[in-house]
N, CA, C and O atoms as a GROMACS GRO file, in nm:
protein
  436
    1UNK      N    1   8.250  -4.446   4.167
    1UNK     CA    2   8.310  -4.351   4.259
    1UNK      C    3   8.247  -4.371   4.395
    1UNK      O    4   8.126  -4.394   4.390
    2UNK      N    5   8.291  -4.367   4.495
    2UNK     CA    6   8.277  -4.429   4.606
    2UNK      C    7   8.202  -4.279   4.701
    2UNK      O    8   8.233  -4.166   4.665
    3UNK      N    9   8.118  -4.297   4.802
    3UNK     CA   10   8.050  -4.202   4.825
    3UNK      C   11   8.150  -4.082   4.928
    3UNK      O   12   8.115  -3.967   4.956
    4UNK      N   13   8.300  -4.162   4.976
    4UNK     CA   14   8.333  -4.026   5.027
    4UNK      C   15   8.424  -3.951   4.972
    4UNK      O   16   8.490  -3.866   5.031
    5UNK      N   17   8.437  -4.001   4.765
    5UNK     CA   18   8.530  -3.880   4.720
    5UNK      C   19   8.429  -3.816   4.684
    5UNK      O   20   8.444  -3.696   4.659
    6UNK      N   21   8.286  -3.880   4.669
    6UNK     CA   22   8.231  -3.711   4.613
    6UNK      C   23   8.176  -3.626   4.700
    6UNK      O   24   8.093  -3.539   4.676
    7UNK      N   25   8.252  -3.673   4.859
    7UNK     CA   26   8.219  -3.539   4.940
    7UNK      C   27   8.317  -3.502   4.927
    7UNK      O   28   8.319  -3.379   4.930
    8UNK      N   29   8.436  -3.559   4.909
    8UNK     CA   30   8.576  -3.449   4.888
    8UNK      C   31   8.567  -3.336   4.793
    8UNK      O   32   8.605  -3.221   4.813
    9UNK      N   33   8.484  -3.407   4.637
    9UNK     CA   34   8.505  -3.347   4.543
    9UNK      C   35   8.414  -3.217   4.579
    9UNK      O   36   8.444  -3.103   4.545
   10UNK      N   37   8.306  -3.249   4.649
   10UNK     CA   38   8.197  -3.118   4.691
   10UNK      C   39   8.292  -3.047   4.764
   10UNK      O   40   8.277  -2.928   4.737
   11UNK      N   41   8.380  -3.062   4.842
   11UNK     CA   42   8.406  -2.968   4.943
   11UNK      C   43   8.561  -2.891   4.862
   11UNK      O   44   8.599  -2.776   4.880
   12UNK      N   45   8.618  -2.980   4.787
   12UNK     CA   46   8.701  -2.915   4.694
   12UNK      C   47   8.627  -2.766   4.605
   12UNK      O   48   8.694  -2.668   4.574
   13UNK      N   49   8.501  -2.777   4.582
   13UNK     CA   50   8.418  -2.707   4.527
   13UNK      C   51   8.388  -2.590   4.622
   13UNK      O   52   8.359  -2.486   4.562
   14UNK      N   53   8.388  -2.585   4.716
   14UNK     CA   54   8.381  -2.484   4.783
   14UNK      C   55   8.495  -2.384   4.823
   14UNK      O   56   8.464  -2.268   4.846
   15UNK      N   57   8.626  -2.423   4.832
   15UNK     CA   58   8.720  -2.350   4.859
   15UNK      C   59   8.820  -2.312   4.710
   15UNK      O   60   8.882  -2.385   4.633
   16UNK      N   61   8.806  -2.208   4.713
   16UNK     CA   62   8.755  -2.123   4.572
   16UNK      C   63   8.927  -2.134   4.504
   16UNK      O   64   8.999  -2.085   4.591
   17UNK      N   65   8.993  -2.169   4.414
   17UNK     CA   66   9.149  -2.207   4.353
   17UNK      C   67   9.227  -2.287   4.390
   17UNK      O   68   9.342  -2.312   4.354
   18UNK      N   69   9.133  -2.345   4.498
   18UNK     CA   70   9.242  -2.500   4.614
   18UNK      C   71   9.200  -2.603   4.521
   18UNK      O   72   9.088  -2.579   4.476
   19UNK      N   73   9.255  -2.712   4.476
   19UNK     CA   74   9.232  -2.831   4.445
   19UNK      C   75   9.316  -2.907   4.525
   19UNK      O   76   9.404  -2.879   4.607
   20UNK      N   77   9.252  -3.039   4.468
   20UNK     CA   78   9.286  -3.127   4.558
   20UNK      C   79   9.420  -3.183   4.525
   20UNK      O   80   9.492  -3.240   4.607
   21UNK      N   81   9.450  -3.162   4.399
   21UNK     CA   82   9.610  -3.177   4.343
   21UNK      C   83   9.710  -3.062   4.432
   21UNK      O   84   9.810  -3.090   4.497
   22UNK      N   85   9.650  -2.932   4.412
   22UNK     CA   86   9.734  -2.825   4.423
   22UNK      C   87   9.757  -2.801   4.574
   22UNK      O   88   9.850  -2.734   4.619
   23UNK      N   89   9.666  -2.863   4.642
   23UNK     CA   90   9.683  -2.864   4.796
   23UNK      C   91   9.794  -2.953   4.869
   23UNK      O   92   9.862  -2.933   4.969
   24UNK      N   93   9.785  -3.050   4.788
   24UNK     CA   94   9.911  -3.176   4.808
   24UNK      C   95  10.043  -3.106   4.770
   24UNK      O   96  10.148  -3.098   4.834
   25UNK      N   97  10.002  -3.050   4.630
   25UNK     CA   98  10.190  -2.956   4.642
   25UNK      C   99  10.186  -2.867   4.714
   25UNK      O  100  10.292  -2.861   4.776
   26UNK      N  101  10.109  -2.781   4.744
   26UNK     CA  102  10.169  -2.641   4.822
   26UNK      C  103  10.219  -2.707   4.952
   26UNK      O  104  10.334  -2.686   4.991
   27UNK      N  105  10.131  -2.790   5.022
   27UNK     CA  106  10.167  -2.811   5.157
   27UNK      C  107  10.232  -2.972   5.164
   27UNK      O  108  10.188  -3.084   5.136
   28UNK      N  109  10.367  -2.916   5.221
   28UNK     CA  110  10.383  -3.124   5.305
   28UNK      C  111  10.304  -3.181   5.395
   28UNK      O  112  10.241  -3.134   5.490
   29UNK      N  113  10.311  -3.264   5.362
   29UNK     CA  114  10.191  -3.391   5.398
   29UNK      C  115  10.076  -3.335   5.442
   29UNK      O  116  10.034  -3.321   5.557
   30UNK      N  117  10.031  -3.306   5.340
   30UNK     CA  118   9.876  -3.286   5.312
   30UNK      C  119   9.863  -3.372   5.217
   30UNK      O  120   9.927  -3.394   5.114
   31UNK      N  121   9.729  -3.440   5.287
   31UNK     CA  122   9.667  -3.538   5.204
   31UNK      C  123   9.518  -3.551   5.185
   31UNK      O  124   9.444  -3.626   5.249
   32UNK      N  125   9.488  -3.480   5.105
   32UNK     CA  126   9.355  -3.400   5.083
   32UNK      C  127   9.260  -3.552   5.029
   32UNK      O  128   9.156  -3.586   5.086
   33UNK      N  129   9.324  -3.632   4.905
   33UNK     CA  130   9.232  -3.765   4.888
   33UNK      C  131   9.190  -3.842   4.993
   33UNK      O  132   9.075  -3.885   5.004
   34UNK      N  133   9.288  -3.862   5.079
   34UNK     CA  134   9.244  -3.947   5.156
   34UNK      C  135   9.196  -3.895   5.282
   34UNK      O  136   9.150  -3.989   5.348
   35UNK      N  137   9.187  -3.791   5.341
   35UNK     CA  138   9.184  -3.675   5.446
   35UNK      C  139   9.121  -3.545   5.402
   35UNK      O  140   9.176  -3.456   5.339
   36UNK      N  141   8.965  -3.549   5.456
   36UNK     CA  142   8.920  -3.465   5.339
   36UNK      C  143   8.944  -3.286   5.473
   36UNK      O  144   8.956  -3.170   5.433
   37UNK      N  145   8.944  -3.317   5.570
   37UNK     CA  146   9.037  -3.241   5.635
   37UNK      C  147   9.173  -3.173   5.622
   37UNK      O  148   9.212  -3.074   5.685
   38UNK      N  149   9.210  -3.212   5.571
   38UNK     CA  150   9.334  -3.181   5.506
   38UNK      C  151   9.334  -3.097   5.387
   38UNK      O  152   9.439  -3.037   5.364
   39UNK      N  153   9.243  -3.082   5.311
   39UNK     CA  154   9.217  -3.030   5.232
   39UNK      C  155   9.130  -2.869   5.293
   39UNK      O  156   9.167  -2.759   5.253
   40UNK      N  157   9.027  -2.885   5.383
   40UNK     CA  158   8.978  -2.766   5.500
   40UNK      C  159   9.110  -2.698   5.573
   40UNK      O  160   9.097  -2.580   5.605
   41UNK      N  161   9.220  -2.755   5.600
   41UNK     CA  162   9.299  -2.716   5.724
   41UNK      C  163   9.418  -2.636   5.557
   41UNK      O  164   9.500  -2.552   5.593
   42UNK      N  165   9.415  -2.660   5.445
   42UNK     CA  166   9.494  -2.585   5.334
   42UNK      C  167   9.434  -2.449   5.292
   42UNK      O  168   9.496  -2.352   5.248
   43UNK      N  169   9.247  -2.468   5.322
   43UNK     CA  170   9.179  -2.332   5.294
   43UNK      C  171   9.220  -2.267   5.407
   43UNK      O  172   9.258  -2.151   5.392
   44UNK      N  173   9.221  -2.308   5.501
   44UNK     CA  174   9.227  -2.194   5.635
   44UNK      C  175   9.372  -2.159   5.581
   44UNK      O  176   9.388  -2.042   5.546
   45UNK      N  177   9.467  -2.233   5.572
   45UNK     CA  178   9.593  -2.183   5.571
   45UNK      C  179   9.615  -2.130   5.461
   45UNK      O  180   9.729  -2.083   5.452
   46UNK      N  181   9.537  -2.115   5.353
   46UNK     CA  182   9.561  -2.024   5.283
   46UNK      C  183   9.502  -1.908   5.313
   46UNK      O  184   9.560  -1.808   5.273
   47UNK      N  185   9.346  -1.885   5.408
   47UNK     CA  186   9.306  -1.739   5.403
   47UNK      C  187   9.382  -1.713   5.501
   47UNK      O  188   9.460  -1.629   5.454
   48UNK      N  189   9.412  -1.732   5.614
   48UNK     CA  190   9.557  -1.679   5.700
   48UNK      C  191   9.667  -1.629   5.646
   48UNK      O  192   9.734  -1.552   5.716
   49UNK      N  193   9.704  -1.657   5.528
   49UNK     CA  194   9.802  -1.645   5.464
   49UNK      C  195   9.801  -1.487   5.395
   49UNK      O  196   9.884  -1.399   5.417
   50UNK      N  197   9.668  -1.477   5.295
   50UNK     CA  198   9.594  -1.354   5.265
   50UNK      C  199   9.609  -1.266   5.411
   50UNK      O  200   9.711  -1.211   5.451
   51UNK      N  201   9.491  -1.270   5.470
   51UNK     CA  202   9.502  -1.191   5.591
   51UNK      C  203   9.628  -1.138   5.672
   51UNK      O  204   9.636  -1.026   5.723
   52UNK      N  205   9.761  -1.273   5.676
   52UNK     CA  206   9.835  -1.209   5.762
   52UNK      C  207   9.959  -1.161   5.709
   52UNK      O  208  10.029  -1.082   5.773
   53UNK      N  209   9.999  -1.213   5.572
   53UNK     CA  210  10.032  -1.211   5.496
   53UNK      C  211  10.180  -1.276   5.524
   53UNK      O  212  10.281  -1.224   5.476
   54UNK      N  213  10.186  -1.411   5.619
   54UNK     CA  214  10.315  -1.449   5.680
   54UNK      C  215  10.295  -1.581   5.576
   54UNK      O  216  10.197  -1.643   5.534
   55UNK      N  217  10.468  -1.590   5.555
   55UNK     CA  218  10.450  -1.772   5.481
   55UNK      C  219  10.325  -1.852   5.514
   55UNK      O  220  10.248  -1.841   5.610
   56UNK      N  221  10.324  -1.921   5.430
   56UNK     CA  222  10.236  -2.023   5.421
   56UNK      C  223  10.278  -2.159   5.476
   56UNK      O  224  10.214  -2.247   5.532
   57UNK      N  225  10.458  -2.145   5.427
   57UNK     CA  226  10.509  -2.274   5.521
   57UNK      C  227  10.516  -2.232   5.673
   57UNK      O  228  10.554  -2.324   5.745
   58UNK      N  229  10.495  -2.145   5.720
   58UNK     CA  230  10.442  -2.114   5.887
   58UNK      C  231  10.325  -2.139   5.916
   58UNK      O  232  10.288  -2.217   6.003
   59UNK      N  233  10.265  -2.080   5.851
   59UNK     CA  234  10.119  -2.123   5.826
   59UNK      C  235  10.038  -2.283   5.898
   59UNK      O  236  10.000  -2.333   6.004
   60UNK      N  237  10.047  -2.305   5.767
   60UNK     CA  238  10.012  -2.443   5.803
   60UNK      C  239  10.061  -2.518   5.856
   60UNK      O  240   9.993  -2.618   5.882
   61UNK      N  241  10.182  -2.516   5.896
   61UNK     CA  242  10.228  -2.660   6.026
   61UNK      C  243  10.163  -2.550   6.166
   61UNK      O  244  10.146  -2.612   6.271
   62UNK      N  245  10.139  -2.446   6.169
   62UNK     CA  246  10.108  -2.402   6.273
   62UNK      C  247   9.924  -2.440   6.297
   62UNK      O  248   9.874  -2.442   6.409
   63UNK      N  249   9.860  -2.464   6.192
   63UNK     CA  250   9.728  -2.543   6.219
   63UNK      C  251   9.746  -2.676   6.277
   63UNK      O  252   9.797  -2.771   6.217
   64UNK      N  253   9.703  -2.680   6.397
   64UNK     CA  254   9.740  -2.860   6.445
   64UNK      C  255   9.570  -2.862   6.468
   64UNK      O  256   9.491  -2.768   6.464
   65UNK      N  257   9.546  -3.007   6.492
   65UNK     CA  258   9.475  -3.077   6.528
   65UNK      C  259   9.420  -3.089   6.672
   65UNK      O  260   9.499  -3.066   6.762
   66UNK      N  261   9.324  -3.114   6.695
   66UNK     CA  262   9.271  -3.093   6.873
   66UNK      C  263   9.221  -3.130   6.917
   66UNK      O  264   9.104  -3.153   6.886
   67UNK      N  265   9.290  -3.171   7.046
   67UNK     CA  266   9.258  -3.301   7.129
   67UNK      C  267   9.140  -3.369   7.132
   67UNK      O  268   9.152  -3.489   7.155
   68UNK      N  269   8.992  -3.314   7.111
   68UNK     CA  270   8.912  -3.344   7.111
   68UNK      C  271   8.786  -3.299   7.025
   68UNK      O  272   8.806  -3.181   6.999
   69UNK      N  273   8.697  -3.330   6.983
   69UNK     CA  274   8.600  -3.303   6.867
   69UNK      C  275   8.549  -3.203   6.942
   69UNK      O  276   8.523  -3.100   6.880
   70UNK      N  277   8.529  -3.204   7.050
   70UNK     CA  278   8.461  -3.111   7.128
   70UNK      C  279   8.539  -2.939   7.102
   70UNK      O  280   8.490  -2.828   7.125
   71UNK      N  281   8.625  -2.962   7.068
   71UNK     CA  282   8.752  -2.810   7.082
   71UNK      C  283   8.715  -2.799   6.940
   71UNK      O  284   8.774  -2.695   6.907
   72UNK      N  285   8.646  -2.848   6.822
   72UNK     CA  286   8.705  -2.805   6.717
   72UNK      C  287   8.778  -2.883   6.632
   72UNK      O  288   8.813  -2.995   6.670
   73UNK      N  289   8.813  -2.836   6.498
   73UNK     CA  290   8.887  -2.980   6.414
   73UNK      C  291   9.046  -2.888   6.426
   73UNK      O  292   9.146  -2.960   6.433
   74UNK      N  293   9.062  -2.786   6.426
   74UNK     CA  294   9.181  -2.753   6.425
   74UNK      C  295   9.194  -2.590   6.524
   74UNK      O  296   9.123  -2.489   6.532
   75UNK      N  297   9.297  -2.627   6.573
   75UNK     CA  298   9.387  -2.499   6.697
   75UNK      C  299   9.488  -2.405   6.634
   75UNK      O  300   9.576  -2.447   6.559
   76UNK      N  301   9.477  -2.293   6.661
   76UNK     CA  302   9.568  -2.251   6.642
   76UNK      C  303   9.635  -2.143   6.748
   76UNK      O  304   9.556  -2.068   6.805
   77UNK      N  305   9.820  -2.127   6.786
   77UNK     CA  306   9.823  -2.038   6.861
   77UNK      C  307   9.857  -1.911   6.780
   77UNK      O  308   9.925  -1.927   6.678
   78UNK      N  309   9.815  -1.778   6.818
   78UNK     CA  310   9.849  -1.690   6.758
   78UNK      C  311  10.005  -1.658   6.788
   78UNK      O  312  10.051  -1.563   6.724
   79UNK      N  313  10.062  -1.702   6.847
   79UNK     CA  314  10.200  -1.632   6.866
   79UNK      C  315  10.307  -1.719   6.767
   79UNK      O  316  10.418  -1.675   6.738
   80UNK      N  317  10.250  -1.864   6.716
   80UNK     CA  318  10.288  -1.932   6.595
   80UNK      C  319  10.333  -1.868   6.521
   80UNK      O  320  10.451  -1.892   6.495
   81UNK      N  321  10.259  -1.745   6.440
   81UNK     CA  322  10.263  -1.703   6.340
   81UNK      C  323  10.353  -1.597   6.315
   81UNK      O  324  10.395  -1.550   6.209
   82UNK      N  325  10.381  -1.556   6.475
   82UNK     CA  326  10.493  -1.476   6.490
   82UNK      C  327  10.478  -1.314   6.402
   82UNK      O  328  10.561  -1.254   6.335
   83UNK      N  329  10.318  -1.275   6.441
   83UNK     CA  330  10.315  -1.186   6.361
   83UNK      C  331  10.333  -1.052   6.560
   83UNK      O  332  10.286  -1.078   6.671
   84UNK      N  333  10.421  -0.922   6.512
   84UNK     CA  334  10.430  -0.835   6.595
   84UNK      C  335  10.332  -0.721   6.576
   84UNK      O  336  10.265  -0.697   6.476
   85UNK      N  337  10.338  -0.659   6.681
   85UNK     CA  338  10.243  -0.544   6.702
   85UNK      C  339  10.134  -0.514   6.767
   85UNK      O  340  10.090  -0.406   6.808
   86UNK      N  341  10.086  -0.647   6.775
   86UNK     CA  342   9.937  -0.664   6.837
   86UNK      C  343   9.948  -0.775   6.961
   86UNK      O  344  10.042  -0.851   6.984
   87UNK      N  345   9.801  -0.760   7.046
   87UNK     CA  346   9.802  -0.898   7.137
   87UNK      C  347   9.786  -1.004   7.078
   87UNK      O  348   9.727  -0.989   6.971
   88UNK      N  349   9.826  -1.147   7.111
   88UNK     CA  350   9.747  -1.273   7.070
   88UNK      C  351   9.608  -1.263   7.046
   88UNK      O  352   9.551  -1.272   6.937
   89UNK      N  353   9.552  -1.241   7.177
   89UNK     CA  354   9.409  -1.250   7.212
   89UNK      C  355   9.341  -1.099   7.073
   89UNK      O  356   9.223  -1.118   7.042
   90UNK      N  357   9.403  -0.982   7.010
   90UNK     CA  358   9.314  -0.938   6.953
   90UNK      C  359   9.342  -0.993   6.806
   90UNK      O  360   9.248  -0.988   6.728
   91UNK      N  361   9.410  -1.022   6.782
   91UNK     CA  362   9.494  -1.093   6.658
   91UNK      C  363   9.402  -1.209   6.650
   91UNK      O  364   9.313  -1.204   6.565
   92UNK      N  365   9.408  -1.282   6.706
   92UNK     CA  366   9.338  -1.421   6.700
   92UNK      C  367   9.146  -1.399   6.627
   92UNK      O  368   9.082  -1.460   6.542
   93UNK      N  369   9.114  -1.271   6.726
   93UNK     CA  370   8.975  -1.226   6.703
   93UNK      C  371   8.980  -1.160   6.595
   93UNK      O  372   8.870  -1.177   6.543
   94UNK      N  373   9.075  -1.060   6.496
   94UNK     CA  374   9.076  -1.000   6.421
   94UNK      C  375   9.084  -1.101   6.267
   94UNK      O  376   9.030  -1.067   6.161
   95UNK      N  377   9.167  -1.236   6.288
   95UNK     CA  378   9.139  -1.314   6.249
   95UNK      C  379   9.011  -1.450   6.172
   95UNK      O  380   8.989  -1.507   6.065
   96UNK      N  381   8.975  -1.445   6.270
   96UNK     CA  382   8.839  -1.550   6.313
   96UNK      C  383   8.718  -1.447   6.273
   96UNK      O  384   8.609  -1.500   6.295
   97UNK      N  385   8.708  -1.326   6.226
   97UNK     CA  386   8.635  -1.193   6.162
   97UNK      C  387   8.639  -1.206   6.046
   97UNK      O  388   8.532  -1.212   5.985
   98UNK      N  389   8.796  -1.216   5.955
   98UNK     CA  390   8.778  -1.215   5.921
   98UNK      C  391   8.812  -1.362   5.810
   98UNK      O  392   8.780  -1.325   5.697
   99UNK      N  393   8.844  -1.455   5.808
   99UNK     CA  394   8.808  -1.631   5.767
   99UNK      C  395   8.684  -1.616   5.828
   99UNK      O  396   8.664  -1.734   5.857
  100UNK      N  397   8.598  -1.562   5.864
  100UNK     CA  398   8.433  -1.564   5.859
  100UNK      C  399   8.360  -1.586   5.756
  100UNK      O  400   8.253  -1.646   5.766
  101UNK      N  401   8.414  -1.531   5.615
  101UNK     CA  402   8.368  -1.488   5.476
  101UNK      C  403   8.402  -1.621   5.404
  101UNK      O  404   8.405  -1.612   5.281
  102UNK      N  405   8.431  -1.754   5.461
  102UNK     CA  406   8.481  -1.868   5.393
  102UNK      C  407   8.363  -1.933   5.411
  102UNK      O  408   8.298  -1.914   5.514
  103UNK      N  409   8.322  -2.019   5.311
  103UNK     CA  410   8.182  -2.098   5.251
  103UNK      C  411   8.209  -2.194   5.329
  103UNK      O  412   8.102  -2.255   5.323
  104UNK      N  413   8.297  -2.274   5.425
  104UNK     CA  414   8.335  -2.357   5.447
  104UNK      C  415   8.224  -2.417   5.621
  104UNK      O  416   8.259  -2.343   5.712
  105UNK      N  417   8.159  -2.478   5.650
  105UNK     CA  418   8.107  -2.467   5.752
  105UNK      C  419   8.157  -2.522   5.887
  105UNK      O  420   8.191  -2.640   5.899
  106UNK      N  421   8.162  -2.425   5.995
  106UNK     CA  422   8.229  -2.435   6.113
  106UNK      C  423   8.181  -2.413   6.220
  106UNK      O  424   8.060  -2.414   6.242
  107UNK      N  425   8.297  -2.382   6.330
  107UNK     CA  426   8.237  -2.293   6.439
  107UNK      C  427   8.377  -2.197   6.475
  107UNK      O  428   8.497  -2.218   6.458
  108UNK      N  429   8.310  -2.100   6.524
  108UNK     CA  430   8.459  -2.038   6.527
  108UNK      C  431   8.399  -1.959   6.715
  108UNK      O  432   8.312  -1.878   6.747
  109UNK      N  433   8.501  -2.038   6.793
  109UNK     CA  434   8.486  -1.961   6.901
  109UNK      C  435   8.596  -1.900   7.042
  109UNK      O  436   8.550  -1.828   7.130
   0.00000   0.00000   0.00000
């Protein structure tokens, strides 16, 4: 076994009913074997999913990728999600509060 599936397999281990099979079906083109990112960007989109309680196929095509390592591994806009009632800007923070409680290590700013 080659040394970067068993960081996949570790990090599969951390995001608690995601596998690396089950991540490939829920989401199109997610490719969690070969993209162990891809498999991180299915946990977020699943605790977003919990939290906001909007599809999941909104969800995750609304996680993109970002321009630079410096921004972060993934962007998101809050108005994507098309959830009403609230601002972007407190939504986004009410958010990022709470995907806080994910084992997963980041930065959230």
């Amino acid at each position: 076994m080659s040394s970067s599936a068993v960081g996949v397999d570790q990090l599969a281990g951390l995001v608690s009913g995601l596998t690396l099979e089950s991540a490939a079906e829920k989401y199109p083109n997610c490719y969690p074997k070969s993209n162990a990112l891809d498999l991180v960007r299915a946990h977020i989109a699943d605790l977003l999913v919990g939290i906001t309680g909007v599809d999941a196929k909104i969800v995750y095509p609304a996680l993109n990728w970002t321009v630079g390592l410096d921004k972060g591994d993934f962007s998101l806009a809050a108005p994507a999600l098309r959830v009403k009632g609230k601002k972007p800007d407190e939504l986004a923070q009410q958010w990022a509060e709470a995907v806080g409680s994910s084992p997963l290590p980041r930065k959230w700013s």
